[in-house]
C-alpha positions as CSV (number, residue, x, y, z in Angstrom):
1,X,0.0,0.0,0.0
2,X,1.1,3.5,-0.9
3,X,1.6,5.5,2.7
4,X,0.1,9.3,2.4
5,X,1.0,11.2,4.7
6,X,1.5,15.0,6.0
7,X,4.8,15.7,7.8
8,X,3.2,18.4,10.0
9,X,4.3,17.9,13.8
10,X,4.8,20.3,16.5
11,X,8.3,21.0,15.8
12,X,7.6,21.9,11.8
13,X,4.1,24.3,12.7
14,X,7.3,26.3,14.5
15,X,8.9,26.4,12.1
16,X,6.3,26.9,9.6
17,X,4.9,29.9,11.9
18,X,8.4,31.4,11.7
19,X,9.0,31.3,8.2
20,X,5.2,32.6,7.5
21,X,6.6,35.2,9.9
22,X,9.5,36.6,7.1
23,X,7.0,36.7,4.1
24,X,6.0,40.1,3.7
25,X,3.2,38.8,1.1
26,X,-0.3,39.5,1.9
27,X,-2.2,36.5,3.0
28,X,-3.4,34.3,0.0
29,X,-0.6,35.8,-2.2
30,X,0.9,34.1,-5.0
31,X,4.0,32.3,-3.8
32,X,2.4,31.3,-0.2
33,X,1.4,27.6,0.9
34,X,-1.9,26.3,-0.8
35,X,-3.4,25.4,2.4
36,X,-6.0,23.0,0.2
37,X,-3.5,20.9,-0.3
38,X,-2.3,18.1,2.0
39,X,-1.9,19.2,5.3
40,X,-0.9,22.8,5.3
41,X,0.2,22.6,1.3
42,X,2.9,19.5,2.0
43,X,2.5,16.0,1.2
44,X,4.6,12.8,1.7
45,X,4.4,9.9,-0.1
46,X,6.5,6.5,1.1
47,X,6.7,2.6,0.2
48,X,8.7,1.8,3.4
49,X,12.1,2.4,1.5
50,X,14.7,4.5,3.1
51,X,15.6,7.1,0.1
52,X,12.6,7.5,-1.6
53,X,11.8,10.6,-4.0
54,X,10.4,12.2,-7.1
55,X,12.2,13.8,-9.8
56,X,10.2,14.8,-12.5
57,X,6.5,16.4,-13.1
58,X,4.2,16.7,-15.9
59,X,1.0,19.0,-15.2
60,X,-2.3,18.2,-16.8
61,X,-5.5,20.0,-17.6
62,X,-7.8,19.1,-14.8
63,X,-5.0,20.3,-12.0
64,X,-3.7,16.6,-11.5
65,X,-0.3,16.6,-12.3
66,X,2.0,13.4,-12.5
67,X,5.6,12.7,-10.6
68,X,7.7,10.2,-11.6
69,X,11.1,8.7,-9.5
70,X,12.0,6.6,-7.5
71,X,10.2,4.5,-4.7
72,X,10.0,1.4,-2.8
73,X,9.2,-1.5,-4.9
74,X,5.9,-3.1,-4.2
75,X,6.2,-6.3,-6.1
76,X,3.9,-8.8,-4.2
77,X,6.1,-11.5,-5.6
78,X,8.7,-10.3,-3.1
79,X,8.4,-11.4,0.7
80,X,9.4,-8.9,1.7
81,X,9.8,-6.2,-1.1
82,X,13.4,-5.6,-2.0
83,X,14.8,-2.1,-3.4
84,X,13.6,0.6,-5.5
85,X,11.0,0.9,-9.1
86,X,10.7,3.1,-11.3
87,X,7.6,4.9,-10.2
88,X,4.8,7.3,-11.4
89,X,2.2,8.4,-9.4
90,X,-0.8,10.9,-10.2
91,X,-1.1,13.3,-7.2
92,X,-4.7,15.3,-7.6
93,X,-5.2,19.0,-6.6
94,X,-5.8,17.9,-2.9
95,X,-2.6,16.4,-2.5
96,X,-4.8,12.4,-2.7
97,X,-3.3,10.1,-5.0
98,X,-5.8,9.6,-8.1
99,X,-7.0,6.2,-7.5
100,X,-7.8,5.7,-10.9
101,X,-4.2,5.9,-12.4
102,X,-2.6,2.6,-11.9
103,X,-3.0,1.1,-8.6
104,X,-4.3,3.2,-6.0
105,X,-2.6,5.6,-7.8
106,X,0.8,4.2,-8.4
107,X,2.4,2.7,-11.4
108,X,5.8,0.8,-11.1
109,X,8.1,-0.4,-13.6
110,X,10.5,-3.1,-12.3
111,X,12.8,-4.9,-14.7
112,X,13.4,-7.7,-11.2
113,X,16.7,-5.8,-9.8
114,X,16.9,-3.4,-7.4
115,X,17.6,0.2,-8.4
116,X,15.3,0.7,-11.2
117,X,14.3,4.9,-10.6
118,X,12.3,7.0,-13.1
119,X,14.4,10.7,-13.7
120,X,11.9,12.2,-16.7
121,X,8.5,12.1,-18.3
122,X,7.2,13.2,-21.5
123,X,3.5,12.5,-23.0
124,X,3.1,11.5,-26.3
125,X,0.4,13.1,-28.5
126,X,-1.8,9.9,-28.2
127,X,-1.4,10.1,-24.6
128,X,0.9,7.9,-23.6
129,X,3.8,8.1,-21.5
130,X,6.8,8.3,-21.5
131,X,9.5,7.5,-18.5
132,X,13.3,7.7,-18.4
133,X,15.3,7.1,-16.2
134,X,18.0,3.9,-15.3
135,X,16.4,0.9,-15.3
136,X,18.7,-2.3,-13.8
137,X,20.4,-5.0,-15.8
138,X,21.7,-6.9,-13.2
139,X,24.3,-5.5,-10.6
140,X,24.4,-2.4,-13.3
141,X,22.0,0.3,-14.5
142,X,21.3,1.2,-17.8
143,X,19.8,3.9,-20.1
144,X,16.1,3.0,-20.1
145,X,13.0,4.2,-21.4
146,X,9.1,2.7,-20.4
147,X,6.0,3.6,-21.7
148,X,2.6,3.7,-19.8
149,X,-1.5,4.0,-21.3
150,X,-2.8,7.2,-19.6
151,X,-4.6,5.0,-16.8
152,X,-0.9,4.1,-15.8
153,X,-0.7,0.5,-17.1
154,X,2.4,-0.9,-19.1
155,X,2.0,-0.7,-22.5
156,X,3.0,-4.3,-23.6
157,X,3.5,-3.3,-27.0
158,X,6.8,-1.2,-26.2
159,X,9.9,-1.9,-25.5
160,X,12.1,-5.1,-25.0
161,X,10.1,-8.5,-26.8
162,X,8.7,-11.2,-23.8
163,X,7.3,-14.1,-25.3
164,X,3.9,-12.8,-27.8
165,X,4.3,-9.4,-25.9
166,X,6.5,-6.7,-25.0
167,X,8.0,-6.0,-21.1
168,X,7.2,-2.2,-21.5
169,X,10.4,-1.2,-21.6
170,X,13.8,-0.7,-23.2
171,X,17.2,-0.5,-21.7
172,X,20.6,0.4,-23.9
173,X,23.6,0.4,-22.4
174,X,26.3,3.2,-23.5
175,X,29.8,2.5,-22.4
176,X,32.8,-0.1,-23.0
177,X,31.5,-2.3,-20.6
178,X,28.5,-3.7,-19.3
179,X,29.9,-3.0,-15.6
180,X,29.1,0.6,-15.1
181,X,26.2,2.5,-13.9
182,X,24.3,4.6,-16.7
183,X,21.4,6.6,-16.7
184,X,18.7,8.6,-18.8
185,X,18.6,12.2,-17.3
186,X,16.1,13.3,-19.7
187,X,13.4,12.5,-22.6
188,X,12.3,14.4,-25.2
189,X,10.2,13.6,-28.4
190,X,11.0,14.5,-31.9
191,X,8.0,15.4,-34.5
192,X,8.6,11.9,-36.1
193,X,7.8,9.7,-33.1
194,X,11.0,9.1,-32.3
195,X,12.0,8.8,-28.9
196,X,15.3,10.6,-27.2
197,X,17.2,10.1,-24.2
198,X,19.7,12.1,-23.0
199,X,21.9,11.1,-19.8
200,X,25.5,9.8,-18.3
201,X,27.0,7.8,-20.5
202,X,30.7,6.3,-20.5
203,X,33.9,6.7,-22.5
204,X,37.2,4.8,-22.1
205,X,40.3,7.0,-22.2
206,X,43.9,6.8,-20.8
207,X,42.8,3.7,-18.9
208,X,40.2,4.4,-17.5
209,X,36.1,4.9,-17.8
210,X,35.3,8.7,-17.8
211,X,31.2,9.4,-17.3
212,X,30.2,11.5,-20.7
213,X,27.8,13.0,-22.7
214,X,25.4,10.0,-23.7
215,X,21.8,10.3,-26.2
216,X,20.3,7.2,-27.6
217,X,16.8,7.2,-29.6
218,X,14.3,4.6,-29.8
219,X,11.3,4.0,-32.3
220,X,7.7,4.7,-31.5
221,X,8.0,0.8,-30.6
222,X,10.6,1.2,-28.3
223,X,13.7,-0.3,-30.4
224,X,16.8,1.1,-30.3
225,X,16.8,3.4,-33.7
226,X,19.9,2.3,-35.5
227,X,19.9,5.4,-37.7
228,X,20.7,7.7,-34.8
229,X,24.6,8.5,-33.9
230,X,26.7,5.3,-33.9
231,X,23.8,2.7,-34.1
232,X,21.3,4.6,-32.0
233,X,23.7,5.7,-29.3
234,X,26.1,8.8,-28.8
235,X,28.9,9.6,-26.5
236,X,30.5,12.6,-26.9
237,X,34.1,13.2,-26.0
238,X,35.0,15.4,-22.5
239,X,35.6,18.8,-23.5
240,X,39.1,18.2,-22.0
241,X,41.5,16.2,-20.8
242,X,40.7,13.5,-18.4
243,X,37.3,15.4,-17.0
244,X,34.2,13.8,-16.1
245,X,31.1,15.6,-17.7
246,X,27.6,15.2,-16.1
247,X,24.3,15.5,-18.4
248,X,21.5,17.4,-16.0
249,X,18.7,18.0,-18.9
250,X,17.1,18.3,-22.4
251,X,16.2,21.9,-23.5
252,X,12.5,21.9,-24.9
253,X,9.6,24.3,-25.0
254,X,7.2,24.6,-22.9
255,X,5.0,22.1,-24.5
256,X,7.8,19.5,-25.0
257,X,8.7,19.6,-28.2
258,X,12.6,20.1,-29.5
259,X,13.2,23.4,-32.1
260,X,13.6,22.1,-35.5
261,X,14.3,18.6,-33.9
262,X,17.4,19.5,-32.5
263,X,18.8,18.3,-29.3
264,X,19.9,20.8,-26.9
265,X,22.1,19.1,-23.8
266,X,22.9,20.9,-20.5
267,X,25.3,19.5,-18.0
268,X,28.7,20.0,-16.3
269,X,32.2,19.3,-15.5
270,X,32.9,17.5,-12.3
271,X,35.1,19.6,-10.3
272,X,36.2,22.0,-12.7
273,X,33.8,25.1,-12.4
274,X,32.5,24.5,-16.0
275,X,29.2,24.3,-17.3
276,X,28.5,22.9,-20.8
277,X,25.6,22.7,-23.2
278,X,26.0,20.9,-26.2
279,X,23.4,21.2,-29.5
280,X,23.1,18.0,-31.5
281,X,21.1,18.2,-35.5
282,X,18.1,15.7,-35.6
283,X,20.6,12.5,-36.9
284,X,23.0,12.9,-33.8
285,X,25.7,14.8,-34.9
286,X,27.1,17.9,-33.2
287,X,25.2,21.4,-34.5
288,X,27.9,23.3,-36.1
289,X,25.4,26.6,-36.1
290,X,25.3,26.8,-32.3
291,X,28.1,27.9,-30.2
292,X,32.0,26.3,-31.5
293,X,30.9,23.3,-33.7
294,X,28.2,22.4,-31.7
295,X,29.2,23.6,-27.9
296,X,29.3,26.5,-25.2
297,X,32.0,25.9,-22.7
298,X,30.8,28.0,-20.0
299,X,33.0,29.7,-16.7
300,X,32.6,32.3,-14.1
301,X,34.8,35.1,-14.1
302,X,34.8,38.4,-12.5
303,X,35.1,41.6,-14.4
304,X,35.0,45.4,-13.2
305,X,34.1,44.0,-10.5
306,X,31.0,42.1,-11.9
307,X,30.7,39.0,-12.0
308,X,29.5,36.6,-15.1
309,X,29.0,33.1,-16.9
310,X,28.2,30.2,-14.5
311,X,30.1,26.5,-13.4
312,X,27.3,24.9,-13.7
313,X,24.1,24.2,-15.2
314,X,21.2,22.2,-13.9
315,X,17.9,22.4,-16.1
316,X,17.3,24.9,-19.5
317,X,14.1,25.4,-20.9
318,X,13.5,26.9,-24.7
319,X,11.3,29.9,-24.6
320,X,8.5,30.9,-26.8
321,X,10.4,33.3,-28.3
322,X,13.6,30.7,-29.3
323,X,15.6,32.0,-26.6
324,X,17.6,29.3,-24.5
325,X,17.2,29.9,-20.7
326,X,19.3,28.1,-18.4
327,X,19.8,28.4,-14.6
328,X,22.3,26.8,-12.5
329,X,25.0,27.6,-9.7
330,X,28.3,28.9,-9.0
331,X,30.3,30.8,-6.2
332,X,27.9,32.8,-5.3
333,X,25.7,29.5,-3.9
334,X,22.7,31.2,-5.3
335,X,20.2,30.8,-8.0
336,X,21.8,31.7,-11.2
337,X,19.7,32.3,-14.6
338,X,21.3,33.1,-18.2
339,X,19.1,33.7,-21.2
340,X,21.2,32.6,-25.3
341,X,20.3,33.7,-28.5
342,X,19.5,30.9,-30.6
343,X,23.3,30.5,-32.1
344,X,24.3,30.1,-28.3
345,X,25.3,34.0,-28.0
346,X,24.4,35.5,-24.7
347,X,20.8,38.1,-24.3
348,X,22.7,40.8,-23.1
349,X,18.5,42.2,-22.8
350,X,18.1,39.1,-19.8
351,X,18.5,40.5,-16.2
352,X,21.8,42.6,-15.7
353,X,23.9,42.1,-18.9
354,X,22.2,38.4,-19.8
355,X,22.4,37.1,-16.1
356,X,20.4,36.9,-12.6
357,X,21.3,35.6,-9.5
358,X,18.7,35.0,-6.8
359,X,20.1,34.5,-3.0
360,X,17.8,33.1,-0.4
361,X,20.8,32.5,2.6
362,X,23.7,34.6,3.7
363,X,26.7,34.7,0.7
364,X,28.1,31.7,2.5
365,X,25.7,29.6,3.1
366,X,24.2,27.1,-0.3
367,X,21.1,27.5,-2.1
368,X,20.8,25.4,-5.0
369,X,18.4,25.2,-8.1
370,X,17.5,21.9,-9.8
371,X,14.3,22.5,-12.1
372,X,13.6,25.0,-14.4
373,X,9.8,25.7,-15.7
374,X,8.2,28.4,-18.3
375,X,5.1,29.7,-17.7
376,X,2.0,30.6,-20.6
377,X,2.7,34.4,-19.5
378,X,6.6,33.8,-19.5
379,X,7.3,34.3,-16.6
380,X,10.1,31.5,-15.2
381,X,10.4,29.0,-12.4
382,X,12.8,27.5,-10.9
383,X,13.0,25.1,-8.0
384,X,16.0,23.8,-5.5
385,X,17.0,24.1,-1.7
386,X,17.9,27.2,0.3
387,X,19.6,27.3,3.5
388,X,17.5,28.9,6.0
389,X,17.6,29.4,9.9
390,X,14.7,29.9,11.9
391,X,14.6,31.2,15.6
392,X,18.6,31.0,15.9
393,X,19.2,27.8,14.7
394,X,20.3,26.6,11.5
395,X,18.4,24.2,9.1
396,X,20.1,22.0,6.6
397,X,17.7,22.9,3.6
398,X,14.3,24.0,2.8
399,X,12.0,23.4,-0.6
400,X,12.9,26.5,-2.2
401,X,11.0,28.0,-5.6
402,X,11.9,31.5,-7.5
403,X,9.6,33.3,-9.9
404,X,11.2,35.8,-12.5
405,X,9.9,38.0,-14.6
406,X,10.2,37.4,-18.6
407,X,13.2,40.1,-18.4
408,X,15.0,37.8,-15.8
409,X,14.1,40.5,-13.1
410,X,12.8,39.3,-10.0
411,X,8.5,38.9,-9.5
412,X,7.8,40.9,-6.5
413,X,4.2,39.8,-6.3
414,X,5.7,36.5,-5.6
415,X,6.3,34.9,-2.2
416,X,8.5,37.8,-0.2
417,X,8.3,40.4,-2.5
418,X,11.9,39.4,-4.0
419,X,10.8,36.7,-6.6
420,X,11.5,34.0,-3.1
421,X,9.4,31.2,-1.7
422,X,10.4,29.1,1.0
423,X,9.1,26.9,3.6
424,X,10.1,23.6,5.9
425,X,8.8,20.4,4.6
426,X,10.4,18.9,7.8
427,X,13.0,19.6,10.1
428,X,15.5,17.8,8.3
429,X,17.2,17.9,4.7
430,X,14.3,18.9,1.9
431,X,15.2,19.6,-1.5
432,X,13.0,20.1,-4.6
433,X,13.9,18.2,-8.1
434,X,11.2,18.9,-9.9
435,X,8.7,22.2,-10.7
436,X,5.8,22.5,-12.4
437,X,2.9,24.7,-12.5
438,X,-0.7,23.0,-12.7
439,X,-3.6,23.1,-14.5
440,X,-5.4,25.1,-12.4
441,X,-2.4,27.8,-12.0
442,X,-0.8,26.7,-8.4
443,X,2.9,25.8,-8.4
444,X,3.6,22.3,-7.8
445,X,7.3,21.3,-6.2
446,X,8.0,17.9,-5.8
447,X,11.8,16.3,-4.6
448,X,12.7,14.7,-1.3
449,X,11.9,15.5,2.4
450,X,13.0,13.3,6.0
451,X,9.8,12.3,7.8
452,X,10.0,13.6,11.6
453,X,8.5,10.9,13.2
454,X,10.3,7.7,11.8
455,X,11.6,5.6,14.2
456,X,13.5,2.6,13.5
457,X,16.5,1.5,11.2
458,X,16.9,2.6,8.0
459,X,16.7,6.1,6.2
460,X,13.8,8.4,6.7
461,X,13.7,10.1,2.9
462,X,10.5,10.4,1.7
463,X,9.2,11.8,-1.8
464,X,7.7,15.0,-1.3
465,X,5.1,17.5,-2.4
466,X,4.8,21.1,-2.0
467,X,2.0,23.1,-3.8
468,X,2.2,27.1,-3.8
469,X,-0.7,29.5,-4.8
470,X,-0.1,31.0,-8.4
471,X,-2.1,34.0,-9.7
472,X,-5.4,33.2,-9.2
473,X,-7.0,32.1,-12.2
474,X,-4.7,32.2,-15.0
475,X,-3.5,28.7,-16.3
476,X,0.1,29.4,-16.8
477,X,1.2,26.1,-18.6
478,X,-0.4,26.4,-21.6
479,X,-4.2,24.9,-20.6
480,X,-5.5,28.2,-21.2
């Protein structure tokens, strides 16, 4: 059974109180806790396991929106259930699970291992969906891709062949071995059917494995598309020497789709204060009319006293307008948004001089974006943690959402007046991983939170909700 619970105890309405205490909003103000939801606009959502969460969101008409990642496997054949699923539940405006999606409102996919965990969704324009993430082969994780009917059942004619049938999902592995963990980051659909994943992948250099730039694309059936890169898989070589680059997202618009069918990658390099986004044409190949044949290497650097670029980036979204938004982090530990021309040349119009930064904790303390979401009005959302100390004492991290303007200036009708909304899921470590604005035009956060009251062995992460009041009445995704 799927465990729904709120998180609310003595300890967090303190805390709660306190932090309703800082907003300077007006009561019922975009930005503040939808009270509707839940209990006091925060929900919890646990199969037993220890590091539960969700990752990804995809908002529909009716205000329901769906969360895919990763939660405690429920496989009855188990005794007792053993690791994690790829999961997708369907959360309803209340904060209930829908129980009309899947079971009790809770699809899983599990290929029989252990660490099977869902990192993107996509819809198709028949309605079905579509889940990346890394799905197990074995001891090892691979890319993998599964496709559910919009009730949330596996679609048995996708994917990997079993028997008359089809498992309902497709796994690739991209790397010289079979003995390394890889994983889809990201899914996007191009206006033929075909299916893209984008995610770490691995490359042998020097003696050794180095995690990479990976895509793969699949058919509408689910098989591996041979006429993509290198037999339906890409790795693209570091940017330098013996570096390890990290794949965070695919750029699309706000309704999904990729520009001209091209694939726009945003990632990092481990360690090495560098950001990278990477433009592939439709077949695979790197887009020699974006950036240096195909790629923006991206740094910080501080001049007149200003300070520019960013070392790293972890969502980008393309805007109505074909502008490339991006936000991401750097030495400030803020919130840090850049807006590209198409050709990967910087908006100079965006914020102050083409960047924003957006600060929720003193300059030393972290707060850290990890979603990135466009609204029908364009005005832009992102989602992370903040640092944040109530009553003297100091918290580990906090859901934290920011709302810009289209000009990249901060919304001051929004949570504190600054563009800032933050609040205590629990008194532990929260973090968001996913935003997305509903249906019905509230702001839905979604990522990990610890349950106060567990008791017991084990970890106490549990995937989280947290639903904000939007302007009242305007359907911001596109649902107008």
């Amino acid at each position: 059974m799927v465990h729904i619970f709120s998180p609310v105890r003595l300890c967090r309405r303190s805390l709660l109180a306190a932090a309703l205490a800082l907003s300077t909003a007006a009561s019922a103000a975009p930005g503040d806790l939808d009270l509707q939801f839940g209990a006091d606009g925060v929900v919890l959502v646990s199969l037993g396991g220890g590091n539960e969460r969700f990752s990804a969101l995809l908002p529909e008409a009716d205000g329901s929106v769906l969360a895919a990642g990763g939660l405690y496997s429920r496989n009855v054949a188990q005794t007792p259930p053993s690791g994690y699923d790829l999961s997708v539940v369907r959360v309803l405006p209340n904060g209930e699970l829908d129980p009309d999606f899947g079971l009790d409102g809770l699809s899983q996919v599990d290929t029989g291992d252990d660490g099977d965990e869902a990192f993107a969704l996509a819809r198709q324009p028949d309605g079905k969906l579509l889940v990346a993430g890394g799905l197990d082969s074995g001891a090892y994780s691979d890319f993998g891709v599964a496709r559910l009917h919009p009730d949330g059942s596996i679609d048995t004619g996708f994917g990997e062949p079993d028997g008359e049938l089809r498992r309902g999902y497709a796994r690739v592995n991209i790397g010289p071995t079979n003995f390394i963990n890889d994983q889809a980051r990201a899914v996007a659909l191009q206006s033929n059917g075909r299916i893209v994943l984008a995610g770490i992948g691995y490359a042998f250099a020097d003696g050794f494995n180095y995690p990479c730039f990976a895509l793969a694309r699949f058919t509408e059936q689910g098989v591996l598309d041979t006429g993509f890169g290198d037999q339906g898989t890409v790795a693209t070589p570091a940017s330098a020497f013996q570096v390890s680059e990290y794949v965070t997202g695919i750029a699309t618009r706000r309704d999904g789709s990729l520009p001209d069918d091209r694939i726009t990658v945003v990632g990092y390099v481990f360690a090495r204060s560098t950001a990278l986004i990477r433009r592939y044409l439709p077949d695979g190949q790197l887009d020699p009319d974006f950036g240096v044949g195909g790629e923006l290497i991206l740094t910080e650097s501080v001049v007149d006293g200003v300070r520019r670029g960013i070392a790293r980036i972890d969502a980008a979204v393309w805007t109505d307008e074909g502008k490339l938004l991006v936000v991401g982090s750097g030495a400030e530990r803020g919130f840090v948004f850049l807006r590209f021309h198409a050709d990967g040349s910087l908006d100079h119009s965006f914020g102050s001089d083409g960047r924003t930064l957006v600060k929720f904790s003193p300059s030393v303390d972290y707060d850290e974006p990890a979603a990135l979401a466009l609204q029908g009005d364009g005005k832009i959302l992102a989602a992370g943690y903040a640092s944040m100390a109530y009553d003297g004492g100091t918290r580990s991290a906090d859901f934290a959402v920011v709302q810009l303007l289209a000009d990249g200036t901060p919304d001051p009708r929004f949570g504190d007046g600054g563009g800032r909304s933050t609040f205590p899921v629990s008194v532990g470590t929260d973090a968001a991983h996913a935003v997305a604005v509903t249906g019905d035009g509230a702001v839905l956060a979604a990522g990990r939170a610890i349950d106060d009251d567990f008791q017991g062995s084990g970890g106490a992460m549990r995937a989280a909700f947290m639903r904000l009041l939007g302007d009242g009445g305007l359907f911001r995704d596109g649902f107008e």
